[in-house]
C-alpha positions, 0 to 999 in steps of 0.5 A: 713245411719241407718242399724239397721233392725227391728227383723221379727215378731214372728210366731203367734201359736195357742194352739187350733185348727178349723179341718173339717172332710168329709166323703170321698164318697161326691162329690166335690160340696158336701165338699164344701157345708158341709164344708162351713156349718159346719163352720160357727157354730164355730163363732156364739157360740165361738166369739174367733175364730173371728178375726179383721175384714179386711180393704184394702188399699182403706178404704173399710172394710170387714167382719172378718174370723177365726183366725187361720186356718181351717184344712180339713180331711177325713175320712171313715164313720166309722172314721167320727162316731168315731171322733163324739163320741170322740167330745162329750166324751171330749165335744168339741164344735161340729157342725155336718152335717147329710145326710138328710141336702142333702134334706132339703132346710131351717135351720128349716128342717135342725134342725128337720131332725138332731132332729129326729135321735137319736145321735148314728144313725146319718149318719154324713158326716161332723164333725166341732170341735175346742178345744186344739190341742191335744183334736181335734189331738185325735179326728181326729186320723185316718183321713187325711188331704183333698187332 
């Protein structure tokens, strides 16, 4: 009988880090939407935060997801516009969400509602950012984590 048992895996750690930053006055339905928004600009631009895509027991594929998981705060107004600043002093990869996405219905308006607001007047109410870990701790320094 062989009772050698192989050693478990390491943990796998990541050097970098995918946080969400909400503004804490949106409703429920509303975190969802911005959060799930948000994210999905990470993956078109940083093909590294991909992982593999899944297959089941049964052969049936799947599309593949981050790598690594997706830490959600958040935060006042005024922290939320402080962690934006803080993401382009460091020029981390950003995605933002504006208010005015609440009332448009398309990508085209998206963009021309973001576009016709200079950076410091923007009513931002989700931040998305990925980097090093320390750079993204900093920026999300005064947030916390979503209930």
């Amino acid at each position: 009988m062989n009772t050698h048992t192989e050693p478990a895996p390491e943990p796998i750690r990541f050097d970098t880090k995918i946080a969400v930053l909400l503004r804490a006055d949106l409703e429920p339905w509303q975190r969802l939407n911005v959060t799930s928004f948000l994210v999905s600009g990470l993956g078109t631009q940083l093909p590294e935060v991909i992982g593999e895509s899944y297959e089941d027991a049964d052969g049936v594929p799947y599309l593949p997801m981050f790598r690594q998981p997706v830490m959600v705060f958040e935060a006042t107004k005024e922290t939320l516009t402080t962690a934006h600043t803080r993401t382009l002093s460091r020029s981390l990869p950003r995605a933002i969400f504006t208010s005015d996405l609440f009332t448009t219905g398309n990508d085209r308006d998206n963009r021309a509602a973001v576009r016709s607001v200079p950076t410091a007047d923007l009513d931002l109410v989700g931040l998305a950012v990925y980097g090093p870990k320390n750079a993204v701790d900093k920026v999300v320094k005064g947030a916390r984590m979503h209930p």
